[in-house]
C-alpha positions in Angstrom: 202.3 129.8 -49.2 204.1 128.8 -52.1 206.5 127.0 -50.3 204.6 125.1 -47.8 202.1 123.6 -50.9 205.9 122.6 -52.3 206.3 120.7 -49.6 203.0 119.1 -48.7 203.3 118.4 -52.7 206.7 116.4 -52.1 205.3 114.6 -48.9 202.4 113.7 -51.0 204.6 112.3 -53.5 206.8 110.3 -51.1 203.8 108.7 -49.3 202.1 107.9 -52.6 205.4 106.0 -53.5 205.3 104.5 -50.8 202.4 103.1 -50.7 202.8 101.6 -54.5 206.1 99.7 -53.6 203.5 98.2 -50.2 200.9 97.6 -52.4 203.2 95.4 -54.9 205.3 93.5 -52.5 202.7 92.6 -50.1 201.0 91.3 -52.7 203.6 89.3 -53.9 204.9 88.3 -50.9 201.6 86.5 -50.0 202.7 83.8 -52.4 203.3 82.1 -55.7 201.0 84.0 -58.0 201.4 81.6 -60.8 199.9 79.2 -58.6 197.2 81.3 -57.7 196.0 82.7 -61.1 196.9 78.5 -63.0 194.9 77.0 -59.7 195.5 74.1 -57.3 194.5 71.4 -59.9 197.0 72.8 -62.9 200.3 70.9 -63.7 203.7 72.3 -63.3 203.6 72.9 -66.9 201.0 74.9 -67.1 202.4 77.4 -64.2 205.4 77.3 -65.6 203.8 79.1 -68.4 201.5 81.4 -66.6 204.7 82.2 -64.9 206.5 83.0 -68.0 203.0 85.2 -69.6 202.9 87.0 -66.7 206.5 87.9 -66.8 206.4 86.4 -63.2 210.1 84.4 -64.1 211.8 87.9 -63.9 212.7 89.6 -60.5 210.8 90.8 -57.9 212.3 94.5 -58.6 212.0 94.4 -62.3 208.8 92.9 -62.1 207.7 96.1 -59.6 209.8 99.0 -62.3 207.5 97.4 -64.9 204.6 97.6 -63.0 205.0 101.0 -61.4 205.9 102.4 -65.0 202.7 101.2 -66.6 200.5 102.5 -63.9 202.1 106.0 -64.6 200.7 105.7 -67.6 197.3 104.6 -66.3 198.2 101.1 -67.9 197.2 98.1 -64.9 197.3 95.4 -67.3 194.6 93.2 -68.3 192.1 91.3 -65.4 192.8 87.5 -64.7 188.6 87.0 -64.3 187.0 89.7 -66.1 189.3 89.6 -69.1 189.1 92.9 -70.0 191.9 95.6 -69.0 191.6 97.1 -65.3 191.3 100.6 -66.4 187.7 99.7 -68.4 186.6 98.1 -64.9 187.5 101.2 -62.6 186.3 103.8 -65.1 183.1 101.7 -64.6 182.8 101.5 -60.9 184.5 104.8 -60.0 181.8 106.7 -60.6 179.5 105.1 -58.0 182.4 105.2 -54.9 183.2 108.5 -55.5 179.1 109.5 -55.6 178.8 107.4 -52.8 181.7 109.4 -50.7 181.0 112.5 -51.7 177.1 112.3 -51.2 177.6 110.7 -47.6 180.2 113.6 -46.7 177.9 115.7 -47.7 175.0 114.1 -45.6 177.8 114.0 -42.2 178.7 117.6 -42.9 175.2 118.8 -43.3 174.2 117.2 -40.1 177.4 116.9 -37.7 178.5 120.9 -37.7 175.1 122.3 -36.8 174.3 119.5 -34.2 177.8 120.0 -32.9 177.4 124.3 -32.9 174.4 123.6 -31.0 175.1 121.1 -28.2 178.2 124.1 -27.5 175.7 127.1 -27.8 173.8 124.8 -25.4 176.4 123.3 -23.2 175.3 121.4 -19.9 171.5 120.7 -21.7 169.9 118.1 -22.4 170.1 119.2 -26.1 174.1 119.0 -25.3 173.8 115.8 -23.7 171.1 114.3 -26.6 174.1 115.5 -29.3 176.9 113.7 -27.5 174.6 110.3 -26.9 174.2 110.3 -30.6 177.3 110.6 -31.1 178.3 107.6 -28.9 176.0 105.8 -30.2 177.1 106.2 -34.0 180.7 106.0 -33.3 179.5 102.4 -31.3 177.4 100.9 -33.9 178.9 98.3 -36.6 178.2 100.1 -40.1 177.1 96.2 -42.0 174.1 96.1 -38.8 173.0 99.7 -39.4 172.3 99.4 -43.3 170.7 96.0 -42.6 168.3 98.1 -40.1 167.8 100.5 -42.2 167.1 98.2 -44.9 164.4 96.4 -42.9 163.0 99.6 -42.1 162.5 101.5 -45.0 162.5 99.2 -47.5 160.8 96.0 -46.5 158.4 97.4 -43.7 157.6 101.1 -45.2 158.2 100.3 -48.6 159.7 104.1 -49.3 162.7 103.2 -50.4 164.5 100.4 -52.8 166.5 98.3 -50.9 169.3 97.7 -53.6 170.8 98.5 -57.0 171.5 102.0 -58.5 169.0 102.9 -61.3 167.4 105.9 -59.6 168.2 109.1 -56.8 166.5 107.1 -54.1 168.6 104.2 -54.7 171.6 106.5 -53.1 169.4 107.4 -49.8 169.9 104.5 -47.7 173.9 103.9 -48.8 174.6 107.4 -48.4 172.6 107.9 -44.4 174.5 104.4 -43.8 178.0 105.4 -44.5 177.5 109.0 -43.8 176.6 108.5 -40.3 179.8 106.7 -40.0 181.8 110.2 -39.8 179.3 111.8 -38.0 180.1 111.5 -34.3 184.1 112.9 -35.3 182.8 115.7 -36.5 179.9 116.6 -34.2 182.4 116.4 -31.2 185.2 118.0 -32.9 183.0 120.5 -33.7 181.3 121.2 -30.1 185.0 121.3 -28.6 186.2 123.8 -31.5 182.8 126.0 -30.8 183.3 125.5 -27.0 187.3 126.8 -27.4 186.3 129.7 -29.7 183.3 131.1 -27.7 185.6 131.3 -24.4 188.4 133.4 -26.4 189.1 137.0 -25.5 188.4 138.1 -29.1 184.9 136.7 -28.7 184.4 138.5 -25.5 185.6 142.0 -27.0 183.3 141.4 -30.1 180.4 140.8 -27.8 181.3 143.9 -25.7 181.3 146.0 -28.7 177.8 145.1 -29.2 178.4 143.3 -32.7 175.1 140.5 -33.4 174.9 137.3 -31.4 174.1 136.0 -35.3 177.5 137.7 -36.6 179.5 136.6 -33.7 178.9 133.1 -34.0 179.1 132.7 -37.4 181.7 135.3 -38.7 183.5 135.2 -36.1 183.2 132.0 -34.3 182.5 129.4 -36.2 185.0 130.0 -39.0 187.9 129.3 -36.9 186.0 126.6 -35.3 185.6 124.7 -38.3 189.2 124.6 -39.1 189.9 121.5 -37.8 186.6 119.8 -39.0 188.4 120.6 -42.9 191.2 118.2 -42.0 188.8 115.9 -40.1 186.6 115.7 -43.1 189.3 115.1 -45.7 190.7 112.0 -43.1 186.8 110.5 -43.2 186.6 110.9 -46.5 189.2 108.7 -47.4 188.1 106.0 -44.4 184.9 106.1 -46.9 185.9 106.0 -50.0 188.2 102.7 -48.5 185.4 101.3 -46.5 182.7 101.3 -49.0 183.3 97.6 -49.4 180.7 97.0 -46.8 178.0 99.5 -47.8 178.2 98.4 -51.3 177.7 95.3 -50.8 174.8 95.7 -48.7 173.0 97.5 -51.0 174.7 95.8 -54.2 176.1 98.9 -55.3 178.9 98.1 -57.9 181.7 100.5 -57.2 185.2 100.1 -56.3 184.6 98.7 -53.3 182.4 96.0 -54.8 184.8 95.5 -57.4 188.1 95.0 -55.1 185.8 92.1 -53.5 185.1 90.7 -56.5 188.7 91.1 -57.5 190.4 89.4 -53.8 187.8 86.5 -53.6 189.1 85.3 -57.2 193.0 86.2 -57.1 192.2 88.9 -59.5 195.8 90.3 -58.4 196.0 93.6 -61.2 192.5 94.9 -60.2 193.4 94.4 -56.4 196.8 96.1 -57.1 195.1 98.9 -58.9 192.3 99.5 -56.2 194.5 100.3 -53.5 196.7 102.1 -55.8 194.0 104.5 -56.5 192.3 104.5 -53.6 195.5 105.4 -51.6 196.4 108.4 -53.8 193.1 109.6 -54.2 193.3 109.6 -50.0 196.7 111.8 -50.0 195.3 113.9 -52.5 192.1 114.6 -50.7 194.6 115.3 -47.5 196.9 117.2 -49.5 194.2 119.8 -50.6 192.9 119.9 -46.7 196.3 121.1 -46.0 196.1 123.7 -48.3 192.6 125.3 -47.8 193.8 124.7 -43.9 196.6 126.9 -44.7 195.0 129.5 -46.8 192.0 130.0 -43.4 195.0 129.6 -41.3 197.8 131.2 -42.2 200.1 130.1 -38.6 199.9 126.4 -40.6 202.4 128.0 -43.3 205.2 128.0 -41.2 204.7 124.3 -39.6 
């Protein structure tokens, strides 16, 4: 066990690299950032000088060695718009994305594995066929038009619910249904097809035959092997959150880091974009890297992959 979390540890590593040099030289690559931070309008003096503030004038590779060492010390440098340093901004947005994420996986979770343990239980019904309509239909509908409809719904016609902002629990309800029914369908079918694999094992049919509880085989024995899939799944969908929040927050002006990286890419705010995907990203792999793990520790036949 050891070993193998060594080595998901050092693929970790490697992709989060990875990703940082992407991150920088795409960025870069996308053109003159003097330009972009002095503005159309500004003389060549004057982005000469940005240039030479910005340490922009040195090379691309010494410009990135900089960079990358600063961010390793949680230093991103100071905003272009906001003029205050990056760090202050995401310590004040993070803690709304990550609510946000872990609240809707919550929500999918909570719903998706029992829906998809029954429509398995109840294969060839219509409560099978009801579970795998729903799931069409949520993997089918645009996330942006199903806030909006929930929106109008509950908070303009029914008045239960605010429609925006983040001062209260029921502020979370709507963002949370809206971006937790995004992972939904994954989950419900990859649970069904898990349950559906399990229940028509021999070890299932022995456990049966020895007269063990229909209540213990399914959940004992069953459905904790069936779920081992759903733990990478969920870890995957987590991080397709957490990176399209953009939408959802915006929706329901919820300022988080998805807000905030719009903010930052509409105004050239280059160190906040930078640092968003930066942390974004390795918060991803390290959401992966601990599904790997706990995958490894229910399965042990993963250790030697």
């Amino acid at each position: 066990m050891l070993q193998f979390a060594l080595r998901r540890i050092a693929v970790a590593l490697g992709v989060a690299f990875t990703v940082a040099v992407f991150s920088f030289f795409l960025l870069h690559l996308s053109g003159d950032l003097a330009v972009a931070i002095a503005g159309p309008e500004s003389s060549a003096e004057q982005i000469e000088r940005i240039r030479v503030e910005f340490g922009l004038d040195k090379p691309i590779v010494v410009q990135f060695l900089e960079w990358l060492g600063k961010a390793l010390r949680f230093d991103f440098g100071r905003s272009f718009y906001f003029q205050d340093q990056v760090t202050t901004l995401i310590a004040g947005r993070l803690g709304v994305t990550m609510s946000l994420g872990g609240l809707a996986l919550g929500f999918a979770l909570a719903v998706a594995i029992p829906l998809g343990v029954v429509a398995a239980i109840k294969r060839d019904t219509w409560v099978d066929r009801f579970a795998l309509t729903l799931s069409v239909f949520g993997q089918a509908m645009p996330s942006f038009w199903f806030a909006l409809t929930l929106v109008l719904i509950f908070a303009v016609n029914l008045r239960w619910l605010p429609a925006s902002g983040t001062g209260t629990w029921k502020h979370m309800v709507l963002p949370v249904v809206a971006l937790g029914t995004y992972a939904m369908p994954a989950i419900m079918r990859l649970t069904r097809n898990g349950m559906l694999d399990v229940l028509a094992s021999d070890y299932i049919r022995t456990a049966r035959a020895k007269g063990l509880r229909p209540a213990t085989v399914l959940f004992k024995h069953a459905l904790r092997n069936a779920v081992i899939p759903v733990v990478g799944l969920a870890a995957v969908q987590l991080g397709f959150m957490l990176g399209g929040s953009i939408v959802i927050e915006t929706v329901f002006s919820l300022h988080g880091l998805g807000h905030l990286a719009w903010e930052a890419i509409s105004r050239n705010d280059y160190p906040v974009v930078q640092a968003v995907v930066l942390l974004l990203s390795v918060v991803y792999i390290a959401v992966t890297l601990v599904a790997d793990l706990l995958n490894a520790a229910l399965d042990p036949r993963m250790r030697s992959s």
